[in-house]
Backbone as a chain_set.jsonl record, in Angstrom:
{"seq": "XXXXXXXXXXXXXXXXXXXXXXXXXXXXXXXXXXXXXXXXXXXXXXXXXXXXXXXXXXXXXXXXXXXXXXXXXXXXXXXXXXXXXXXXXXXXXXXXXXXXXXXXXXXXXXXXX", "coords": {"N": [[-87.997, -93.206, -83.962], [-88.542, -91.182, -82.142], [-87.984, -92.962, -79.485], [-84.645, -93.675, -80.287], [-83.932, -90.731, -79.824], [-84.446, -91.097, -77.085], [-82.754, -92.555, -76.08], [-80.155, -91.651, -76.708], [-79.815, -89.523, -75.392], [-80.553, -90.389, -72.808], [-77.476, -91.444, -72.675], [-75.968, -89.813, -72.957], [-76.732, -88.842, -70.07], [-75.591, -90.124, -68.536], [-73.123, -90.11, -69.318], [-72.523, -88.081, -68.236], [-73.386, -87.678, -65.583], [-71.401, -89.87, -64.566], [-68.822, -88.583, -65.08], [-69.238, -86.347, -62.909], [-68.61, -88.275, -60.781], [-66.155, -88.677, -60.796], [-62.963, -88.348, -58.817], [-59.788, -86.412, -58.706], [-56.646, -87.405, -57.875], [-54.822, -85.373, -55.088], [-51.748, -83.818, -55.265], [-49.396, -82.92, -52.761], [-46.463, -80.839, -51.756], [-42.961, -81.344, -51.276], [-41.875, -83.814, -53.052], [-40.203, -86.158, -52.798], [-37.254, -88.521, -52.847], [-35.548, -91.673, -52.003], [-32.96, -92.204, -53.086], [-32.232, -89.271, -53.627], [-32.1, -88.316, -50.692], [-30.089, -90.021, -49.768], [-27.859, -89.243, -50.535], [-27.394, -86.844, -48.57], [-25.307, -85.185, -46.222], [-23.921, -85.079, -43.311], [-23.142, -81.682, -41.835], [-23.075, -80.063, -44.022], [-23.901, -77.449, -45.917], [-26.437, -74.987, -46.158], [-27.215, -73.924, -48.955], [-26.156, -76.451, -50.143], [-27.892, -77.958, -49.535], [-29.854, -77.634, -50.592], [-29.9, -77.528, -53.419], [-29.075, -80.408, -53.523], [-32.074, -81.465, -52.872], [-33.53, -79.462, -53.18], [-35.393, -76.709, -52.281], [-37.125, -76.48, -48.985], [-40.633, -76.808, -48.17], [-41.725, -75.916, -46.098], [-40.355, -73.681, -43.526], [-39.465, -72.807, -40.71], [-40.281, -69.998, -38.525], [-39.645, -69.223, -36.294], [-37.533, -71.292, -35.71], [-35.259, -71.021, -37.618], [-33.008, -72.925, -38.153], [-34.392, -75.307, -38.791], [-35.833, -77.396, -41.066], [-38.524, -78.314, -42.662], [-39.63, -80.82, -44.964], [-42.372, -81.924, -46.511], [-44.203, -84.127, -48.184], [-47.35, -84.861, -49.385], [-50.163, -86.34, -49.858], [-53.835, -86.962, -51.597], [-55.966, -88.91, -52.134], [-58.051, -89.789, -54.476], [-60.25, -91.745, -53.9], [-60.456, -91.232, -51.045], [-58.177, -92.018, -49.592], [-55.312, -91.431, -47.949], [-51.567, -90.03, -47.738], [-48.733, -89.553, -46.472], [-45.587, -88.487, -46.027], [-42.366, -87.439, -44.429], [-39.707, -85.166, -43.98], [-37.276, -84.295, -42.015], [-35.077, -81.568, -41.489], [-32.545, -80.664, -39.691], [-30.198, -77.867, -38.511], [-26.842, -76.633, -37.66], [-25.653, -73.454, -36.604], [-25.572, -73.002, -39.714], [-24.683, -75.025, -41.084], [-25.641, -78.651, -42.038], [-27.139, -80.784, -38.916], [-28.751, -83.106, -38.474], [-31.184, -85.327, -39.314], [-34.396, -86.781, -39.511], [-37.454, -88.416, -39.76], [-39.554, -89.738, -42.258], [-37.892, -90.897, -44.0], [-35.018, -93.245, -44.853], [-31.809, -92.801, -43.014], [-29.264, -92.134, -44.537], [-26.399, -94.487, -44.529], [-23.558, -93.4, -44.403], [-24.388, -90.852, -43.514], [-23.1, -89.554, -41.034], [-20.483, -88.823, -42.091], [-18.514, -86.366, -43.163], [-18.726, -84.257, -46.302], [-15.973, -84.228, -48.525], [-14.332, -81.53, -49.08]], "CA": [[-87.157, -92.03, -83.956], [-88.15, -91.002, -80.864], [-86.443, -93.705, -78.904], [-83.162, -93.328, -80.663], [-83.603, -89.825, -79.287], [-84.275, -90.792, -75.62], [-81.589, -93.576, -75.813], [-78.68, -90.86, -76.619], [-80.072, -88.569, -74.069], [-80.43, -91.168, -71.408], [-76.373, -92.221, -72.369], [-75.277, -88.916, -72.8], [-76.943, -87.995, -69.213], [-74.9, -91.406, -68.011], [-71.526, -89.762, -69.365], [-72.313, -86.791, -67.275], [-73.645, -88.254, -63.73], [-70.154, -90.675, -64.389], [-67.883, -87.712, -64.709], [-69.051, -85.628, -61.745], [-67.898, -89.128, -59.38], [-64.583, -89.187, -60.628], [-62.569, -86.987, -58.376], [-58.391, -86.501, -58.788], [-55.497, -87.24, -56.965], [-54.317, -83.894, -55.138], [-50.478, -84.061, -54.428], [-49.111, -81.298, -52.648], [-45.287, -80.584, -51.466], [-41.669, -81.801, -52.148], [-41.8, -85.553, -53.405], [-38.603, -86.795, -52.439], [-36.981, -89.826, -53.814], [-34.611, -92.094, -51.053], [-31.945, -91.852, -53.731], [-31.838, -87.82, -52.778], [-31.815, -88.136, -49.036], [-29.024, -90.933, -49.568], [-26.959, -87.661, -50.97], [-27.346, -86.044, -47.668], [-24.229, -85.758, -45.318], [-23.628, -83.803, -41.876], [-22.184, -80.426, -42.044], [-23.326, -79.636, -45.773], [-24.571, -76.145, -46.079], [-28.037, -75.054, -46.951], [-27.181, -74.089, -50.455], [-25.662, -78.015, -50.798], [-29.138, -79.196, -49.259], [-30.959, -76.984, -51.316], [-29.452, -77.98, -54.859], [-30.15, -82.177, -53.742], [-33.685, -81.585, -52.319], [-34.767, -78.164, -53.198], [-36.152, -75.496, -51.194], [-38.105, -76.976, -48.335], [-42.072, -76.801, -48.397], [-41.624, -75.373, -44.455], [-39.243, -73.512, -42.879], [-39.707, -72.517, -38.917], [-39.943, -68.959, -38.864], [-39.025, -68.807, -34.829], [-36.363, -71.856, -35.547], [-34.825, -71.045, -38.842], [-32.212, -73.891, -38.578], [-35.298, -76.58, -38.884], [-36.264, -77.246, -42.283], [-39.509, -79.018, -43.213], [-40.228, -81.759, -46.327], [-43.692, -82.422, -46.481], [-45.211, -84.55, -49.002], [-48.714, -85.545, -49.126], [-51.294, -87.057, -51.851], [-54.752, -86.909, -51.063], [-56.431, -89.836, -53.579], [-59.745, -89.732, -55.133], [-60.476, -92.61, -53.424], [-60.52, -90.675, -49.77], [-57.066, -92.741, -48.808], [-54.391, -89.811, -47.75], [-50.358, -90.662, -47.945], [-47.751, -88.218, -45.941], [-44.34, -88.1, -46.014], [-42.024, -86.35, -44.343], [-38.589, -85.223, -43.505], [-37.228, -83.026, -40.747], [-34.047, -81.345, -40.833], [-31.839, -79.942, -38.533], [-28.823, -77.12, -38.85], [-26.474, -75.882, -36.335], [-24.882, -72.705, -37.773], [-25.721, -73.035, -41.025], [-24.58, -76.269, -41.626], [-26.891, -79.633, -41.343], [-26.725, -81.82, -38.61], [-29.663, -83.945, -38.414], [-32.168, -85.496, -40.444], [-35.612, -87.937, -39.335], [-38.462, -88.356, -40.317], [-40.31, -90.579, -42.557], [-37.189, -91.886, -44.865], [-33.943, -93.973, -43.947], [-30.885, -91.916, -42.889], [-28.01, -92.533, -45.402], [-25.051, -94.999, -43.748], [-22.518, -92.419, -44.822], [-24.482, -89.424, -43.031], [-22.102, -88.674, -40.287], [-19.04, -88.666, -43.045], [-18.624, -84.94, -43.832], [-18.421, -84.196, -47.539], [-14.547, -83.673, -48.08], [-14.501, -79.871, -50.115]], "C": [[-87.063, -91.438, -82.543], [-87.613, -91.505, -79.513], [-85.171, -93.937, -78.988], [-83.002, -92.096, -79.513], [-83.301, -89.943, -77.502], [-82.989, -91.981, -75.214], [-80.282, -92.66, -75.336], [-78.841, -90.27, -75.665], [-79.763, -89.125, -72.782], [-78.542, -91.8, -71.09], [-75.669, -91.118, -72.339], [-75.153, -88.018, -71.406], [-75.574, -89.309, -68.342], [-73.893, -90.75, -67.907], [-71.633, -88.714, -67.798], [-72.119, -86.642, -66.032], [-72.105, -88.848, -63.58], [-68.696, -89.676, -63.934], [-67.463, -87.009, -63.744], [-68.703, -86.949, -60.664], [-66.712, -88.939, -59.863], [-63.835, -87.907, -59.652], [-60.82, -87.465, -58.163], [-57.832, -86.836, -57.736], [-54.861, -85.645, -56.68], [-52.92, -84.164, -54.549], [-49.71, -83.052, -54.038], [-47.446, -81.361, -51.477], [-44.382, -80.872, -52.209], [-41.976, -83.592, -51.91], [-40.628, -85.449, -53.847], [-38.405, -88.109, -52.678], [-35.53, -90.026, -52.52], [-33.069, -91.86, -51.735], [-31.524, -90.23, -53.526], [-31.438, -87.807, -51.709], [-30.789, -88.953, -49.026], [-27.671, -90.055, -49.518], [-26.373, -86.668, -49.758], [-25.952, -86.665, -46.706], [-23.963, -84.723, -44.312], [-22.604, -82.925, -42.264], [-22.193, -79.905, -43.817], [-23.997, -78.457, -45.279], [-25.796, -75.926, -46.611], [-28.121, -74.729, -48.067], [-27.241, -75.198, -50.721], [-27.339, -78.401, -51.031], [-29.749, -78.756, -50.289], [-30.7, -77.421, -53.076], [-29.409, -79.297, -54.443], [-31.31, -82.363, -53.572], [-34.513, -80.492, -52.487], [-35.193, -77.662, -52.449], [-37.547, -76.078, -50.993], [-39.768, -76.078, -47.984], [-42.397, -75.796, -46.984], [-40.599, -74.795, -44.24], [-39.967, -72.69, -41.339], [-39.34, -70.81, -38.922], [-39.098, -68.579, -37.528], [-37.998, -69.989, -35.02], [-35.414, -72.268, -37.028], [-33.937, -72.34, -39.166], [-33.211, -75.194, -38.756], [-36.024, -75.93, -40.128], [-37.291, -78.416, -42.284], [-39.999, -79.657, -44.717], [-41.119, -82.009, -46.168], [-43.866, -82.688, -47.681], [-46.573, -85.254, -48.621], [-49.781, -85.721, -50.157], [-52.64, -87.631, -50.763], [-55.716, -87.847, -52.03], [-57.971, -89.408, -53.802], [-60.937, -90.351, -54.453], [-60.97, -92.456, -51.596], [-59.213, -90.927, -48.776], [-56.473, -90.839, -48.819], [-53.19, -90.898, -47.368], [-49.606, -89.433, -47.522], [-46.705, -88.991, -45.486], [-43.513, -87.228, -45.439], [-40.805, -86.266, -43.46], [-37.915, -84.174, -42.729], [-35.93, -82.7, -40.975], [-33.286, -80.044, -40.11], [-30.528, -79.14, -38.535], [-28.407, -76.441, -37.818], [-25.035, -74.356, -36.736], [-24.498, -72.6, -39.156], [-25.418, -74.463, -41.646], [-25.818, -77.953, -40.842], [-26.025, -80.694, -40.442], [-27.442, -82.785, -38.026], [-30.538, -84.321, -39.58], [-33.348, -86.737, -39.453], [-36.538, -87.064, -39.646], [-39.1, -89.829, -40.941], [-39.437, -91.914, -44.058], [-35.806, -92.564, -44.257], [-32.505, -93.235, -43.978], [-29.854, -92.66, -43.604], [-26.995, -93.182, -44.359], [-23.914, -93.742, -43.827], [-22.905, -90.928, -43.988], [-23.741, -88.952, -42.203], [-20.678, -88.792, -41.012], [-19.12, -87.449, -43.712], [-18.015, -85.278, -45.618], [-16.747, -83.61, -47.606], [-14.443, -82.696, -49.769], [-13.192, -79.437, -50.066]], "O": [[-86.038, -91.224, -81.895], [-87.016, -90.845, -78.663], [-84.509, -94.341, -78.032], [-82.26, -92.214, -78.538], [-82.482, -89.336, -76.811], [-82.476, -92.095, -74.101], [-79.621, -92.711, -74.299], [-77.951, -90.389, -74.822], [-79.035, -88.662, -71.903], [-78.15, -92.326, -70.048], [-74.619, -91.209, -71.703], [-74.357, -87.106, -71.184], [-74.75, -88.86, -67.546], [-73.432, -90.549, -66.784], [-71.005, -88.711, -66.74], [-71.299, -85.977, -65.398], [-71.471, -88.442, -62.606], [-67.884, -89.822, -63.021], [-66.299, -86.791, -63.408], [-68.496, -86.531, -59.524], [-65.93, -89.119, -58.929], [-64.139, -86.721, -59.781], [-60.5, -88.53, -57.633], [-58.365, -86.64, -56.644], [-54.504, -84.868, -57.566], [-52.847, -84.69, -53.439], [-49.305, -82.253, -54.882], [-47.524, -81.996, -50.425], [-44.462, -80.833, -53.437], [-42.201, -84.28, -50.915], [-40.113, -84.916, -54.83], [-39.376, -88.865, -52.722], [-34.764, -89.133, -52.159], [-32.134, -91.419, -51.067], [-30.343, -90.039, -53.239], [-30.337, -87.288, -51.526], [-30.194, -88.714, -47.975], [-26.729, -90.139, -48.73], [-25.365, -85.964, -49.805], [-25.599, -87.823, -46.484], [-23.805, -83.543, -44.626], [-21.538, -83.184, -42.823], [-21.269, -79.472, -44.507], [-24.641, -78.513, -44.232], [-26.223, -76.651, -47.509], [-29.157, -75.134, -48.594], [-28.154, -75.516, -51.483], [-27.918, -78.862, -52.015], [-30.265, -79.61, -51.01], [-31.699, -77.564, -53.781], [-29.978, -79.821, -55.401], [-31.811, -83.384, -54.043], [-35.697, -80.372, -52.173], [-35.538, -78.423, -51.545], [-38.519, -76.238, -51.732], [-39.864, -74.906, -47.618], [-43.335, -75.0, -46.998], [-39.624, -75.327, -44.77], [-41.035, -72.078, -41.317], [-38.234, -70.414, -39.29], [-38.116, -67.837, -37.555], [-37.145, -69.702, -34.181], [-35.019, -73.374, -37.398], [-34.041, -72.845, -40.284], [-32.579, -76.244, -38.875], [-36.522, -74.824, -40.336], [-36.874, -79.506, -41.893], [-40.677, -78.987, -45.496], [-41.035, -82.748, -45.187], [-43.763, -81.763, -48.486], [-46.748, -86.051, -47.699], [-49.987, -85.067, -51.179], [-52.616, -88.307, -49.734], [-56.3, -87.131, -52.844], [-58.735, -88.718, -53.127], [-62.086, -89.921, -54.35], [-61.636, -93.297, -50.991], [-59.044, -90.415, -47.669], [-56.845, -89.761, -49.282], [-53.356, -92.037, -46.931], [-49.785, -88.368, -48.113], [-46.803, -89.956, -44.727], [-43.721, -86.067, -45.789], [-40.671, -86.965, -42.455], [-38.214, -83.022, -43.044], [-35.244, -83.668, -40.644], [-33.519, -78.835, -40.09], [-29.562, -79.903, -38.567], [-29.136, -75.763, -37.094], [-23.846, -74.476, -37.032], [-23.429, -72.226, -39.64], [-25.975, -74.869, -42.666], [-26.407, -78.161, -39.781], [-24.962, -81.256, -40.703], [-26.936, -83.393, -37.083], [-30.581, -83.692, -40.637], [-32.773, -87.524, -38.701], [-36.645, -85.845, -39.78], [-39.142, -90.858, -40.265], [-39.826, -92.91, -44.668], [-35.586, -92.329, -43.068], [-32.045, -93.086, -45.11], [-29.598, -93.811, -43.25], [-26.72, -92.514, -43.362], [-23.625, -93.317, -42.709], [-22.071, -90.042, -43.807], [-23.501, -87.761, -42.398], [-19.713, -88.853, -40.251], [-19.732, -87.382, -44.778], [-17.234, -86.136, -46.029], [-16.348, -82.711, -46.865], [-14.469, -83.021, -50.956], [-12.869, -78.386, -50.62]]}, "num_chains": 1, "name": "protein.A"}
């Protein structure tokens, strides 16, 4: 009887020690998809950008026309993964983009409104 008892004990202390190693994935900004940024086209307005990509994670408080995408995932594992897309507006409208995804062929073809 009393080895049953120290069996469960000894597997139930197992679960416990096992649980405190596991440690999450932390993912923190805008996770952007190339199919979005493909969307993007010079001279779109920051409403447009903002309804394909959402209100950026950054914005430059001394250079308001530079908008910041940051994604980043921090694994369990200790690996780290960043992302990230820069853009650029010259009177309200965009006219840059780099960073860390591939600039749409079509980007210098204004949207015709």
């Amino acid at each position: 009887m009393k080895s049953i008892k120290n069996i469960c004990m000894t597997f139930a202390l197992a679960i416990l020690l096992s649980a405190c190693a596991y440690k999450i994935n932390v993912l923190q900004g805008n996770f952007l998809e190339q199919t979005a940024i493909d969307k993007l086209r010079v001279s779109m307005s920051y409403e447009q950008v903002i309804f394909v990509l959402g209100k950026p994670v950054i914005s430059d408080a001394f250079k308001q026309d530079t908008w910041y995408y940051i994604y980043e995932v921090r694994y369990g594992n200790g690996d780290n993964k960043r992302k990230e897309l820069i853009l650029t507006f010259k009177e309200g409208l965009l006219l840059d983009l780099k960073g860390d995804y591939t600039k749409p062929e079509e980007f210098d073809q204004p949207l015709n409104i």
